[in-house]
Every structure is written in structure tokens, then in C-alpha cells.
TORKOL-4160 file (C-alpha; in steps of 0.2 Angstrom, whole numbers, padded with zeros to 4 digits, m for minus):
79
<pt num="1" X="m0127" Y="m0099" Z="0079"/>
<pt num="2" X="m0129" Y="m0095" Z="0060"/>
<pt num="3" X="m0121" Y="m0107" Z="0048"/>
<pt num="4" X="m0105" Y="m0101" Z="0040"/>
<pt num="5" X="m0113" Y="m0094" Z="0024"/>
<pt num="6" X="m0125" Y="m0081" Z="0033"/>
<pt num="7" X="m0113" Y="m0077" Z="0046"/>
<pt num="8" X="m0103" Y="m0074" Z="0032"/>
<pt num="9" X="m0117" Y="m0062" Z="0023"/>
<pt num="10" X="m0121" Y="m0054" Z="0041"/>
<pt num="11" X="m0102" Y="m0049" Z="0044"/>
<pt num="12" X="m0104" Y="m0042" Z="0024"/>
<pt num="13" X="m0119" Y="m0032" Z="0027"/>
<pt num="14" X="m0113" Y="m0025" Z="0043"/>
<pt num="15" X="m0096" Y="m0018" Z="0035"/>
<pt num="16" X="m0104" Y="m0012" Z="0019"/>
<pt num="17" X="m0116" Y="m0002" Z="0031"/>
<pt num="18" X="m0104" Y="0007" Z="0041"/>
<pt num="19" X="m0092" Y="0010" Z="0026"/>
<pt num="20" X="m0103" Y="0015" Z="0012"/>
<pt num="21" X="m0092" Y="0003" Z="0002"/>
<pt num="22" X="m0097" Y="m0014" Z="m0004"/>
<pt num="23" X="m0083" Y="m0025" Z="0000"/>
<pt num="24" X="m0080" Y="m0045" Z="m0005"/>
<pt num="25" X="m0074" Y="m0058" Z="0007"/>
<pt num="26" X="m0057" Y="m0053" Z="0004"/>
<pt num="27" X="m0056" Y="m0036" Z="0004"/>
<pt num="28" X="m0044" Y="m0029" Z="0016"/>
<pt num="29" X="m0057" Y="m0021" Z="0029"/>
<pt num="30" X="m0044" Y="m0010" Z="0043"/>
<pt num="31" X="m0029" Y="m0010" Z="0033"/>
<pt num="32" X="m0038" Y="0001" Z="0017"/>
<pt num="33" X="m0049" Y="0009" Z="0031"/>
<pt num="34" X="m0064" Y="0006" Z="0024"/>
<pt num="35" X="m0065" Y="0003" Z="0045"/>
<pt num="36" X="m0056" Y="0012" Z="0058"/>
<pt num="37" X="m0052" Y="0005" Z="0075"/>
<pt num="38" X="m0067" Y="0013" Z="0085"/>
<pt num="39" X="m0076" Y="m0001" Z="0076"/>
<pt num="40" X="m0071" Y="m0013" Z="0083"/>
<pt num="41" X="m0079" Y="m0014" Z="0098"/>
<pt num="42" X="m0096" Y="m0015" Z="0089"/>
<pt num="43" X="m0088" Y="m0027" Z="0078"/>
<pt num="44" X="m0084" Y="m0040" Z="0091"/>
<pt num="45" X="m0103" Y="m0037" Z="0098"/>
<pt num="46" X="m0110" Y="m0041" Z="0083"/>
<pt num="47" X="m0102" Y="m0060" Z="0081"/>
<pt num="48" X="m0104" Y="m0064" Z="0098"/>
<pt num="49" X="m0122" Y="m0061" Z="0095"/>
<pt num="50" X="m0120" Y="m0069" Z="0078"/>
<pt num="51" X="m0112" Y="m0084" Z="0085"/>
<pt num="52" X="m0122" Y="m0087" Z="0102"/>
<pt num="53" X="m0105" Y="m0086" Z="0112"/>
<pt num="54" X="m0092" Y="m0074" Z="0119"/>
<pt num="55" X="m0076" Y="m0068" Z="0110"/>
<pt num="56" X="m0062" Y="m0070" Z="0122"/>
<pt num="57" X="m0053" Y="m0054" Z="0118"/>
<pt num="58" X="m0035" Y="m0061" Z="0127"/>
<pt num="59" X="m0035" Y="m0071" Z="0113"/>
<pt num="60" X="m0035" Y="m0057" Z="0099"/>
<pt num="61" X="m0022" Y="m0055" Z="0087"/>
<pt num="62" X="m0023" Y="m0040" Z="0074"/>
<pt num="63" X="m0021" Y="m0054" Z="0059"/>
<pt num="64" X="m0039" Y="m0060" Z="0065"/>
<pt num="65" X="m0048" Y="m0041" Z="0058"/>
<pt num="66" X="m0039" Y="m0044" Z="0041"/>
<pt num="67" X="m0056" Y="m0047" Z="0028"/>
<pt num="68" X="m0071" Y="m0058" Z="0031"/>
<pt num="69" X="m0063" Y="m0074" Z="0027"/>
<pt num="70" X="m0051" Y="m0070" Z="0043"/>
<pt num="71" X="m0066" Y="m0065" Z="0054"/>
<pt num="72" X="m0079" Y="m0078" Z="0046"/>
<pt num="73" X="m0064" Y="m0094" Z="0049"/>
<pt num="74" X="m0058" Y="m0086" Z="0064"/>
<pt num="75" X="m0074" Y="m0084" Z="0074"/>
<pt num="76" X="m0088" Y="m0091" Z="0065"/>
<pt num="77" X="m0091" Y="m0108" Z="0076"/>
<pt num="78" X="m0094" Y="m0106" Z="0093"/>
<pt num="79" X="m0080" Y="m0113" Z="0104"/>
């Protein structure tokens, strides 16, 4: 489990890659589409790895893919 910081800098990393934009902690990620819905599989992939545990994904809500901020409180600790 990486602390909240790099998770953080990990989530920032992986969206800047795939987008070709750099993006900040709030920067609106699916609604600007700087990524489009057949991201997010990978997406989730990438914080369970991240976080050492599984997303449940009956528990998803499209307010959790807003920006960083969202996806770094929303699923940065392991439950």
C-alpha cells in the first residue's frame, strides 16, 4: 500500500501518460475527456495494484472518476 502522497503521484503519472496532458489533482479527468470510458478498466487495475487490495466494483458510482482528489480519497486506503 503506498501512502496517499505517491498514490496520489502514481494515479498523476498514469493519466498524464495516456492523455498526453498534464493534469493537476483537480482537473476534471472523464468529463473533459482527457480519458474516455475504455480506460477505465485499466484504471481500476492500476489502484488495486497500488493499494494491495480489490475495488469492489458493486460499489462504484460515476462521481468516484471525477479528478485525482475523488479517486486518491475514494480509494487510496485499503478497505
Amino acid at each position: 500500500m503506498l501512502s496517499e502522497p505517491d498514490f496520489r503521484a502514481e494515479l498523476r503519472a498514469w493519466v498524464n501518460e495516456k492523455s498526453g496532458v498534464q493534469v493537476t489533482d483537480h482537473s476534471p479527468i472523464f468529463a473533459d475527456r482527457t480519458l474516455r470510458s475504455v480506460h477505465i478498466p485499466e484504471l481500476l487495475l492500476l489502484m488495486e495494484r497500488l493499494r494491495g487490495t480489490p475495488i469492489d466494483v458493486e460499489d462504484l458510482r460515476p462521481t468516484d472518476f471525477r479528478d485525482i482528489d475523488t479517486l486518491a480519497t475514494r480509494f487510496g486506503k485499503s478497505s
